[in-house]
MITIBA-714879 format. One record per residue: residue number from 1; x, y, z of N, C-alpha, C in turn. Coordinates in Angstrom, 2 decimals. Atoms other than C-alpha are relative to their C-alpha. Layout:
MINU / NUM / X / Y / Z / X / Y / Z / X / Y / Z;
...
This chain:
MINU / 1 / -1.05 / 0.31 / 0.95 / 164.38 / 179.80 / 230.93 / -0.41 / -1.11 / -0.96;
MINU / 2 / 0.29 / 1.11 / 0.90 / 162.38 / 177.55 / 228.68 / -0.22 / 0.06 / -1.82;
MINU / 3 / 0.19 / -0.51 / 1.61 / 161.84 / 179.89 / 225.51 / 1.93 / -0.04 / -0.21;
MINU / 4 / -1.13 / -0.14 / 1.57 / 164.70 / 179.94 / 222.42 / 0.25 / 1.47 / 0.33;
MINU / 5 / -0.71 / -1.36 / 0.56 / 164.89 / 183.43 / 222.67 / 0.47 / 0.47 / 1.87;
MINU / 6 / -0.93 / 0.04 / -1.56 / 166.56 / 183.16 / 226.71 / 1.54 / 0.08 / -0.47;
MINU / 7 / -1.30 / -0.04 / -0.05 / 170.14 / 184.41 / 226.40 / 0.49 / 0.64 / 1.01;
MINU / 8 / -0.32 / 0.16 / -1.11 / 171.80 / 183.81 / 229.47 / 1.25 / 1.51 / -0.30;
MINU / 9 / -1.17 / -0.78 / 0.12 / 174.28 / 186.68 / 230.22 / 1.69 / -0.38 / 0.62;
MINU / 10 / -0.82 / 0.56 / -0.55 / 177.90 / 186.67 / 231.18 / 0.13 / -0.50 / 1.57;
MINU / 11 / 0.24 / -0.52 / -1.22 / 177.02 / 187.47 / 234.87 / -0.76 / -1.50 / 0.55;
MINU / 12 / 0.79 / 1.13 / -0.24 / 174.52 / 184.44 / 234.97 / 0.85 / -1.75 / -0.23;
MINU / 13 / -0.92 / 1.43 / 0.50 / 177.18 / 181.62 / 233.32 / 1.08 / 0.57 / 1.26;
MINU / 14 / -1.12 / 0.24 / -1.37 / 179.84 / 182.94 / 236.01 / -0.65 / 0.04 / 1.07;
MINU / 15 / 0.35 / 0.13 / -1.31 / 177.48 / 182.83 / 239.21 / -0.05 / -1.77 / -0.52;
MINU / 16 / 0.02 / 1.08 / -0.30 / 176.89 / 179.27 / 237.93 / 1.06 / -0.89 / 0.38;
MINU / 17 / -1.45 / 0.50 / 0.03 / 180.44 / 178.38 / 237.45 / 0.46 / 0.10 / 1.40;
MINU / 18 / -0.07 / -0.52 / -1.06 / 181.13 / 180.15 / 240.57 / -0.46 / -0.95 / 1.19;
MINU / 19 / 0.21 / 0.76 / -0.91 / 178.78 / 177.69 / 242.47 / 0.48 / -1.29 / 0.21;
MINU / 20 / -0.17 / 0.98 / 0.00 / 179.52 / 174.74 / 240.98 / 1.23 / -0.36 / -0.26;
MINU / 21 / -1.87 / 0.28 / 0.63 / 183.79 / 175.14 / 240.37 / 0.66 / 0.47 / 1.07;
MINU / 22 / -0.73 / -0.93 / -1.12 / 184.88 / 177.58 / 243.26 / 1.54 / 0.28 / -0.71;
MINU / 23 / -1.45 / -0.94 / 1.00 / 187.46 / 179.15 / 240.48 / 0.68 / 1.26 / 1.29;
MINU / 24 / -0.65 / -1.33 / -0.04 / 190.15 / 180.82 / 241.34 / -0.36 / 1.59 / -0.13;
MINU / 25 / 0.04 / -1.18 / 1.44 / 189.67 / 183.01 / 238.32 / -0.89 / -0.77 / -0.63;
MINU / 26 / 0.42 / 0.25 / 1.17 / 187.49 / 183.40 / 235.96 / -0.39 / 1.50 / -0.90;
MINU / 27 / -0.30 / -1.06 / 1.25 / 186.67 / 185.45 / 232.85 / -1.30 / -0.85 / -1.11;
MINU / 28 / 1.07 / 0.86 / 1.26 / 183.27 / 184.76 / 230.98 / -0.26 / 1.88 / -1.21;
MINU / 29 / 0.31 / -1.31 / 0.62 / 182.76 / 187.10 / 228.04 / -0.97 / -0.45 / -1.13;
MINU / 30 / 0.79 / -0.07 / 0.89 / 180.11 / 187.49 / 225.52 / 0.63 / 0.05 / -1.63;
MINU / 31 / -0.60 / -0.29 / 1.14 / 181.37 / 187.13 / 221.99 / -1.10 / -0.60 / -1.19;
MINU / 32 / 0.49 / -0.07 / 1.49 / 178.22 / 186.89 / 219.91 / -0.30 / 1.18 / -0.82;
MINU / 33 / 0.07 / -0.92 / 0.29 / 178.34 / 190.10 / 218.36 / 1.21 / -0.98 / -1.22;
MINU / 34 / -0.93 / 0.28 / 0.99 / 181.34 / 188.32 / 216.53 / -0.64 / -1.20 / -0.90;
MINU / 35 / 0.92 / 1.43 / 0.92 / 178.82 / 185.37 / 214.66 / -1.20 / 1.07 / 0.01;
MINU / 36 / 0.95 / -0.43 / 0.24 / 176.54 / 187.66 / 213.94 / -0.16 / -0.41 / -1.71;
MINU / 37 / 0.16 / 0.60 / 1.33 / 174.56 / 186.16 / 210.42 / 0.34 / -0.94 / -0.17;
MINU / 38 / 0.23 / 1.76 / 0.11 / 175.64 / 182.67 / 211.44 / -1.42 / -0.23 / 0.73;
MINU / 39 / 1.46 / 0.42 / -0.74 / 172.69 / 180.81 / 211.76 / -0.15 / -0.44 / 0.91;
MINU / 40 / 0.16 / -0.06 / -1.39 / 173.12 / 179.76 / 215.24 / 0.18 / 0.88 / 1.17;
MINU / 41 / -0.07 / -0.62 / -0.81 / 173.74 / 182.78 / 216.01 / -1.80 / 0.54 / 0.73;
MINU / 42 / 1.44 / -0.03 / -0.80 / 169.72 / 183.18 / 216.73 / -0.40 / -0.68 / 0.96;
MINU / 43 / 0.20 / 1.00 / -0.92 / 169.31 / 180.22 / 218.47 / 0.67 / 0.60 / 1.47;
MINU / 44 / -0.63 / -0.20 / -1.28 / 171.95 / 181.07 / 221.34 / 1.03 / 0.81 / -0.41;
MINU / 45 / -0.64 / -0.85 / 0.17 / 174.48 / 183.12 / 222.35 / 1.79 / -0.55 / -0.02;
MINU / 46 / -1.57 / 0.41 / 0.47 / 178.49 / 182.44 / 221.74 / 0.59 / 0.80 / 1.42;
MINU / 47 / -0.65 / -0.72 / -1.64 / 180.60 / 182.80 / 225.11 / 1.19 / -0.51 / -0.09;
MINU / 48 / -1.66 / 0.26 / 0.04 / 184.58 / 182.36 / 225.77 / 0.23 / 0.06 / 1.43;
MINU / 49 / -0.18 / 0.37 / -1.35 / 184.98 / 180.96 / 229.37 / 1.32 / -0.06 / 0.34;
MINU / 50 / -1.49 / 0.52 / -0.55 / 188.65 / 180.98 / 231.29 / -0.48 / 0.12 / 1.39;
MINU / 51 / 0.14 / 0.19 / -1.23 / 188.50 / 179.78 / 234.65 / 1.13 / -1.09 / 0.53;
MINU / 52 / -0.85 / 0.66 / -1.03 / 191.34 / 178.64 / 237.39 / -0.93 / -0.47 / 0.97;
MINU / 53 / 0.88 / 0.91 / -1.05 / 189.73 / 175.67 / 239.55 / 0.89 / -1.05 / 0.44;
MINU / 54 / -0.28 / 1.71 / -1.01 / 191.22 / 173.06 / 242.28 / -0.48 / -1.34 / -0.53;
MINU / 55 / 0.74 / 0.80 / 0.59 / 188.61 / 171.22 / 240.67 / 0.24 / -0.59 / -1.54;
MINU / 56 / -0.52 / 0.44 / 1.50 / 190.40 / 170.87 / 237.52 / 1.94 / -0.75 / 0.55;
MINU / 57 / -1.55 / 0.71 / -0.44 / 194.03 / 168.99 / 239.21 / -0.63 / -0.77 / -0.12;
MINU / 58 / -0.24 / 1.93 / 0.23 / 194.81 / 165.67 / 237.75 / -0.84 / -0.09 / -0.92;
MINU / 59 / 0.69 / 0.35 / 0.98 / 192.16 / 166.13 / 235.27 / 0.51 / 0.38 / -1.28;
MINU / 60 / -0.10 / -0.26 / 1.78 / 192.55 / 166.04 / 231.12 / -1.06 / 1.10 / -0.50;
MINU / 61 / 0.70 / -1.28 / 0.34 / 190.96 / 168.75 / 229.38 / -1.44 / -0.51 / -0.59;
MINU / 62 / 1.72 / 0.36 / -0.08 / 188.14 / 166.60 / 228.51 / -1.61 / -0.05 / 1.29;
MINU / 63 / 0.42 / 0.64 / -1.35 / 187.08 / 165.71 / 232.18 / -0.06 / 1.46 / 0.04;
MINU / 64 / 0.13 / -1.29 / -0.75 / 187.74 / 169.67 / 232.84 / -1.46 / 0.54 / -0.85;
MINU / 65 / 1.12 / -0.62 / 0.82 / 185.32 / 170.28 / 229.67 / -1.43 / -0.32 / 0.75;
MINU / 66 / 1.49 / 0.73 / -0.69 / 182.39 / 167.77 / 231.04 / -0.08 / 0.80 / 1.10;
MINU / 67 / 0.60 / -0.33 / -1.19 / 182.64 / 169.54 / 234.32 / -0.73 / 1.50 / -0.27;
MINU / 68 / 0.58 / -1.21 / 0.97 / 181.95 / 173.19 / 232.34 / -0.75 / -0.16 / -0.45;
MINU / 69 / 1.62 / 0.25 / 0.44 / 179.14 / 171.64 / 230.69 / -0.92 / -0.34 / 1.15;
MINU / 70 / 1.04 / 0.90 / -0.55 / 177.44 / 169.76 / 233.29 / -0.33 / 1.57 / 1.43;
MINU / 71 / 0.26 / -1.50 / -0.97 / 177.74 / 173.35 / 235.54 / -0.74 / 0.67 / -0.56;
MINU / 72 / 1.27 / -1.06 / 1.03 / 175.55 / 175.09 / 232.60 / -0.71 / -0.67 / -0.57;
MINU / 73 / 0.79 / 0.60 / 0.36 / 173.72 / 172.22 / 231.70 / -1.14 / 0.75 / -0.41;
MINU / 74 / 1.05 / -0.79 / 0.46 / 170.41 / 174.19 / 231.71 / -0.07 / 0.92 / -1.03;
MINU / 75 / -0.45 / -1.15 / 1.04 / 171.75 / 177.09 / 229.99 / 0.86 / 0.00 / -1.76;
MINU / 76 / -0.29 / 0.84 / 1.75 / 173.61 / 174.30 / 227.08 / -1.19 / 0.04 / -0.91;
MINU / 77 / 1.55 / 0.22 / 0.75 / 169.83 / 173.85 / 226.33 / -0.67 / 0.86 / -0.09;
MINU / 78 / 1.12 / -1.44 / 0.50 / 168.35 / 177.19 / 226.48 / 1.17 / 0.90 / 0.32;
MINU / 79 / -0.71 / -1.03 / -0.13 / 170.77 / 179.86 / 225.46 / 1.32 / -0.14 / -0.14;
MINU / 80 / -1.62 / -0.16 / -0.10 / 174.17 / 179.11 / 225.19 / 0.43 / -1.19 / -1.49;
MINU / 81 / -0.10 / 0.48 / 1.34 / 174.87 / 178.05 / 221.08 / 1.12 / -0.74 / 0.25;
MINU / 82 / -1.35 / 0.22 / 0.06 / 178.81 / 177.72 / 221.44 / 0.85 / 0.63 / 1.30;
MINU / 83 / -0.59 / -0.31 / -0.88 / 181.00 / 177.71 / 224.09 / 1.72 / -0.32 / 0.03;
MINU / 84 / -1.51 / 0.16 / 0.23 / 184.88 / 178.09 / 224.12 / 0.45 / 0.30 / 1.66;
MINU / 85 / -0.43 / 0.28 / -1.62 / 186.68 / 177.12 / 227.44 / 1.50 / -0.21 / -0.22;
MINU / 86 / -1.71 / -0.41 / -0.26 / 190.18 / 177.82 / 228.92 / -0.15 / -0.83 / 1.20;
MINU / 87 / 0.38 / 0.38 / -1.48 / 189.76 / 175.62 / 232.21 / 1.34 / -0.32 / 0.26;
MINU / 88 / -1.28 / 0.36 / -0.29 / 193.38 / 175.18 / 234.12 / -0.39 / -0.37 / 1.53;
MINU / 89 / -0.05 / -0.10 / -1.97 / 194.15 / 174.20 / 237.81 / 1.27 / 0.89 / 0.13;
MINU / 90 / -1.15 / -1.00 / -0.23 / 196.15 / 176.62 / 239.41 / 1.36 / 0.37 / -0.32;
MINU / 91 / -1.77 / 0.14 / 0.46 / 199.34 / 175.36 / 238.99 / 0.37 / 0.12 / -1.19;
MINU / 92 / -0.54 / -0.80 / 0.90 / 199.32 / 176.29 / 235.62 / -0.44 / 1.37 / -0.45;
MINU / 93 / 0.15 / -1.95 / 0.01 / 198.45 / 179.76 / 235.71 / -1.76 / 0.13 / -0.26;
């Protein structure tokens, strides 16, 4: 995973999530087909994350964001351009 042209799939961002969140739910989908001819769309790929986690009670949606990054860390840096996140704890749906 060290070349530019590594684009992680959905399958690969939810086993990570998966290890490092123990979601409820989740829901990773691929949406660079929709930035296609932006220029980052070469670089990496564009993904739309929703995931229910324990691990997200009592936290602000910043604290829930950092924990979504720091779970794909590797994959922020090779492969993953833009990322859009839904992160809740259970109790709200």
């Amino acid at each position: 995973m060290t070349t530019t042209s590594f684009r992680p799939t959905p399958e690969d961002i939810e086993a990570r999530l998966r290890a490092a969140l123990s979601p409820v739910s989740i829901a990773v989908q691929d949406d660079s087909h929709q930035h296609a001819g932006h220029a980052g769309a070469r670089e990496g790929g564009h993904y739309s994350v929703t995931l229910v986690s324990d691990r997200f009670t009592g936290l602000g949606r910043v604290a829930r964001h950092r924990l979504v990054y720091h779970s794909l860390a590797e994959l922020m840096l090779h492969g993953i351009h833009a990322l859009a996140i839904d992160a809740r704890a259970p109790d709200e749906g």
